[in-house]
C-alpha positions in Angstrom: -2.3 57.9 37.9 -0.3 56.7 34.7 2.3 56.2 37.3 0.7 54.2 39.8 -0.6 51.6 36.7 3.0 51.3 35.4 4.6 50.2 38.5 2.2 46.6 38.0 3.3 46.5 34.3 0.9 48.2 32.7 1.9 50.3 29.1 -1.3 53.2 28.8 -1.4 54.7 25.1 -4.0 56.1 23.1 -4.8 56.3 19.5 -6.6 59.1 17.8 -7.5 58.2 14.6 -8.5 61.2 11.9 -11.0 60.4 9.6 -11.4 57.0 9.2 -13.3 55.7 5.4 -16.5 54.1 7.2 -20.1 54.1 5.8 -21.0 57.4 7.7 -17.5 58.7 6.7 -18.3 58.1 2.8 -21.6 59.4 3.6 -19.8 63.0 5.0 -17.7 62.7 1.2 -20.5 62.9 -0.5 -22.8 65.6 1.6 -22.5 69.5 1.5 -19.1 69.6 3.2 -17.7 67.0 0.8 -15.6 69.5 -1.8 -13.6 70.5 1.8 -13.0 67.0 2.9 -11.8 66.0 -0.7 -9.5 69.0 -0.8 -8.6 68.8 2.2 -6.9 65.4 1.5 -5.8 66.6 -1.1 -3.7 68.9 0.3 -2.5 66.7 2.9 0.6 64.9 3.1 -1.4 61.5 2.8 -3.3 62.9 -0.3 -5.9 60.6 1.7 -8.4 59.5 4.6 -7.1 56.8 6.3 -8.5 53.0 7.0 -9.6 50.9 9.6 -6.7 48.7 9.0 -4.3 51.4 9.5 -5.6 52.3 12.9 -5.6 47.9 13.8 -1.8 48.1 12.5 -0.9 51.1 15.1 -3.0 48.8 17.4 -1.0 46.2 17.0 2.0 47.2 16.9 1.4 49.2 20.7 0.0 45.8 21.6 3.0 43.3 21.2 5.5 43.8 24.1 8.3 42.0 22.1 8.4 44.9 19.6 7.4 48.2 21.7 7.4 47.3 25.4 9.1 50.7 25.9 6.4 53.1 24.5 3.9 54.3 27.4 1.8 57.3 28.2 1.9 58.6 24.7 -1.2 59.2 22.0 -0.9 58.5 18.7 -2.7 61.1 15.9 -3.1 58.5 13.0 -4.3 61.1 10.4 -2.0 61.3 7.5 -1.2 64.9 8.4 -4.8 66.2 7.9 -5.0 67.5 11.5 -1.6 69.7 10.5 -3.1 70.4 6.7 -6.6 71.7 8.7 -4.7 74.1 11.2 -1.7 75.1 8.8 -2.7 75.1 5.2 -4.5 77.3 2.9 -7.7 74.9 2.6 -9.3 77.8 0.2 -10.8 75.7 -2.8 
């Protein structure tokens, strides 16, 4: 199907952003499970969550033809390696 859209023009990417600081986000931070998020940052290579601006940056940087016109079918993890820390690091506090 990807295929079939590109032939018109169209560029089809995805983002998939990790934890993102919103209000529910901070409210996650500060609940039971809030020691493993914070150490789980910690450990990662970010040391971070990310923002909403980070996620708009990606955005708009797979949005302007004139700098990326060649990237297409692709998703983009924007997690500052937490999905890798989760998976492949010793998380024990």
């Amino acid at each position: 199907m990807l295929v079939n859209f590109t032939k018109n023009g169209a560029r089809i990417n995805s983002i998939s952003p990790g934890i993102i600081v919103t209000p529910l986000a901070i409210d996650e931070f500060s609940g039971p499970r809030g020691d493993f998020y914070k150490n789980m940052f910690a450990k990662s290579p970010a040391g971070r969550p990310g923002t909403a601006d980070e996620v708009a940056n990606l955005a708009e940087l797979l949005l302007n033809n004139n700098r990326e016109g060649f990237i297409t079918g692709s998703d983009f993890l924007i997690d500052g390696g937490t999905t890798a820390t989760y998976f492949y690091a010793n998380l024990s506090l």
